[in-house]
C-alpha positions in Angstrom: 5.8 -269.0 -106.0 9.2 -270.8 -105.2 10.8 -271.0 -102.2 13.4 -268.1 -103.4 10.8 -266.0 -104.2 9.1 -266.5 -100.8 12.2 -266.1 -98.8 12.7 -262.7 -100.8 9.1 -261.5 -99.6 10.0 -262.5 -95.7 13.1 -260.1 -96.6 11.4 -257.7 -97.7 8.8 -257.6 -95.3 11.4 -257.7 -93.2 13.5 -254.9 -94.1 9.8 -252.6 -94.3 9.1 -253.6 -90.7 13.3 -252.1 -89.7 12.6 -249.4 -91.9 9.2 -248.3 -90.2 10.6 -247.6 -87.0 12.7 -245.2 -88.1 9.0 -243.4 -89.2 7.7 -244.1 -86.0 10.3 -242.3 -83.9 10.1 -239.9 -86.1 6.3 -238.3 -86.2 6.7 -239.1 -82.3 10.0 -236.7 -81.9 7.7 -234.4 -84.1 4.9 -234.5 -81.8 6.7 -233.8 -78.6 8.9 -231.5 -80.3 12.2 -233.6 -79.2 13.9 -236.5 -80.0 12.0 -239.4 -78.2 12.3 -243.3 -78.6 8.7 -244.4 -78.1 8.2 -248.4 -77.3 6.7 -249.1 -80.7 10.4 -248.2 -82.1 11.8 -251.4 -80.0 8.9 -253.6 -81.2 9.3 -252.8 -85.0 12.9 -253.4 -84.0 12.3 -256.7 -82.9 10.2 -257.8 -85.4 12.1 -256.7 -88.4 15.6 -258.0 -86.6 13.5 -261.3 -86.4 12.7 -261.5 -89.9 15.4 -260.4 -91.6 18.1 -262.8 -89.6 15.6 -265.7 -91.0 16.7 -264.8 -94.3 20.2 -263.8 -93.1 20.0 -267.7 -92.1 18.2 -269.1 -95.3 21.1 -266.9 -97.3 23.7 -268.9 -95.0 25.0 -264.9 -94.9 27.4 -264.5 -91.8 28.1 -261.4 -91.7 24.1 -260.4 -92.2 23.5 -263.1 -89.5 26.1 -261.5 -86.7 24.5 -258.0 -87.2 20.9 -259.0 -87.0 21.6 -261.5 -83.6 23.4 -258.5 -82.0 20.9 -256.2 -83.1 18.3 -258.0 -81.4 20.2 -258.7 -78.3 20.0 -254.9 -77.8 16.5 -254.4 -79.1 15.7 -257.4 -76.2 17.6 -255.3 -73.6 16.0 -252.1 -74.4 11.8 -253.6 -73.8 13.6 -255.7 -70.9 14.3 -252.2 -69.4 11.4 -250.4 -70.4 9.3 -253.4 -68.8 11.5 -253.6 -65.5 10.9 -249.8 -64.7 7.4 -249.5 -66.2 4.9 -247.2 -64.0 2.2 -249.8 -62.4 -1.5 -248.6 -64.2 -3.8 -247.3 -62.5 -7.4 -249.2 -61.4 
């Protein structure tokens, strides 16, 4: 495998891990019968905004680079707030 070729699977993988939370929200809206954003959403975020601005980086592409590092800025925010106001669990 060259190093193209293995910076094209980390995209891909990339792009899979954005695209599934799009799936997750979606069967979670579906079981509460209304549009919810459950925290798995923000980690999928995360993860695939991670990956993909690595090869945004390795493809020196700036315009692919702005709108993953601003993307994750608000992906951070969001788990930064649901972790802030999280309900203490129960012992």
């Amino acid at each position: 495998m060259t190093t193209d070729q293995l910076w094209l699977a980390v995209g891909f993988l990339g792009q899979a891990l954005f695209s599934a939370r799009f799936l997750i929200q979606w069967i979670a809206s579906e079981r509460q019968g209304k549009s919810v954003v459950p925290r798995p959403f923000w980690y999928f975020s995360v993860g695939g905004g991670m990956t993909l601005l690595a090869y945004a980086l390795y493809r020196r592409d700036p315009v692919f680079i702005l709108g993953q590092a601003a993307g994750l800025f608000v992906y951070a925010r969001n788990l930064y707030f649901i972790f802030r106001n999280a309900e203490p669990i129960a012992h």
